[in-house]
matplotlib code that plots the C-alpha trace (Angstrom):
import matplotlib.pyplot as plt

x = [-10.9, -10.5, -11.2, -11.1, -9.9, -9.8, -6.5, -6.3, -2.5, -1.5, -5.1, -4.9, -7.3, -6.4, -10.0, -11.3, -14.9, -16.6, -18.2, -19.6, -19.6, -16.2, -15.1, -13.8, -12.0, -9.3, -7.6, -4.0, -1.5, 1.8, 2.1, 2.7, 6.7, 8.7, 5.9, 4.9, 1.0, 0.6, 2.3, 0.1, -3.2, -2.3, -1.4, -5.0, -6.9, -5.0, -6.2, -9.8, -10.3, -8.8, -5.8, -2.4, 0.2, 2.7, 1.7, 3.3, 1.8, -1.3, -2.7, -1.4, -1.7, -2.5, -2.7, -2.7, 0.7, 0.8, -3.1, -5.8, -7.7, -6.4, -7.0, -6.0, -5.6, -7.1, -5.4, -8.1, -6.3, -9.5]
y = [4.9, 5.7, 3.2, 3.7, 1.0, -0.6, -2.5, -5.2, -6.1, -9.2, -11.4, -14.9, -15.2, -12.6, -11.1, -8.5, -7.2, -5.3, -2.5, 0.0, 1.1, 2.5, 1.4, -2.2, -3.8, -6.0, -7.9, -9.2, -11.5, -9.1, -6.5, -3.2, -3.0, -1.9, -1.5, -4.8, -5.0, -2.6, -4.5, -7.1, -4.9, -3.7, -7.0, -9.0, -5.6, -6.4, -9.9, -8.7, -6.3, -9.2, -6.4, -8.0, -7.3, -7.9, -4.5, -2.8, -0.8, -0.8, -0.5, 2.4, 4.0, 7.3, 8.7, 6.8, 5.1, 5.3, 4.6, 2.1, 4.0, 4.3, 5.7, 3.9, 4.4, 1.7, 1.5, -0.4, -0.9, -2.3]
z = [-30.7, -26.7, -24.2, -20.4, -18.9, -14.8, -14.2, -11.2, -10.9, -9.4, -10.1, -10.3, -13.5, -16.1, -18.4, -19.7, -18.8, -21.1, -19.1, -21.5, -25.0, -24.1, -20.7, -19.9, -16.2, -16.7, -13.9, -14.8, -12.7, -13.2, -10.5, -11.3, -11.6, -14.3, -16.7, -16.6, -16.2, -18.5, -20.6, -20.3, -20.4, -24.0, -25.2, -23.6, -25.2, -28.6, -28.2, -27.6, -30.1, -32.5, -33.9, -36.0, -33.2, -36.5, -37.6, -34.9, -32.3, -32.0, -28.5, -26.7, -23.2, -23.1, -19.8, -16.1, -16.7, -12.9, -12.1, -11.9, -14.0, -17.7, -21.3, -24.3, -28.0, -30.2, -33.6, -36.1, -39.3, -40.7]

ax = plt.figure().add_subplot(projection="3d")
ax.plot(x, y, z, "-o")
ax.set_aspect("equal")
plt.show()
């Protein structure tokens, strides 16, 4: 499944708000260096959508590596 996600770097409360049927915002505290907050966005969406990070990879960005605005890959093993 594709999701469009809204990143906010550098928040003081991390979330996720669900948006749409396929569109969430999510406000995280890491700034965007190195990676980090997006990072972070795939590991609170893996929370969200309840997936066994154990398995591997399962949340994956897809485009806007460099954007606010981003597409990721859900992996549901169910």
């Amino acid at each position: 499944m594709l999701i469009k996600v809204k990143v906010w770097v550098g928040e003081k409360k991390e979330g996720i708000v669900r948006k749409g049927e396929d569109s969430f915002e999510v406000r995280v505290r890491e700034k965007a260096e190195q990676g980090r907050a997006n990072q972070r966005v795939g590991e609170l969406l893996a929370e969200f959508f309840e997936l066994d990070t154990r398995q591997g990879k399962q949340v994956q960005l897809v485009k806007g590596s460099k954007s606010r605005n981003k597409i990721y890959k859900i992996h549901d093993s169910n």
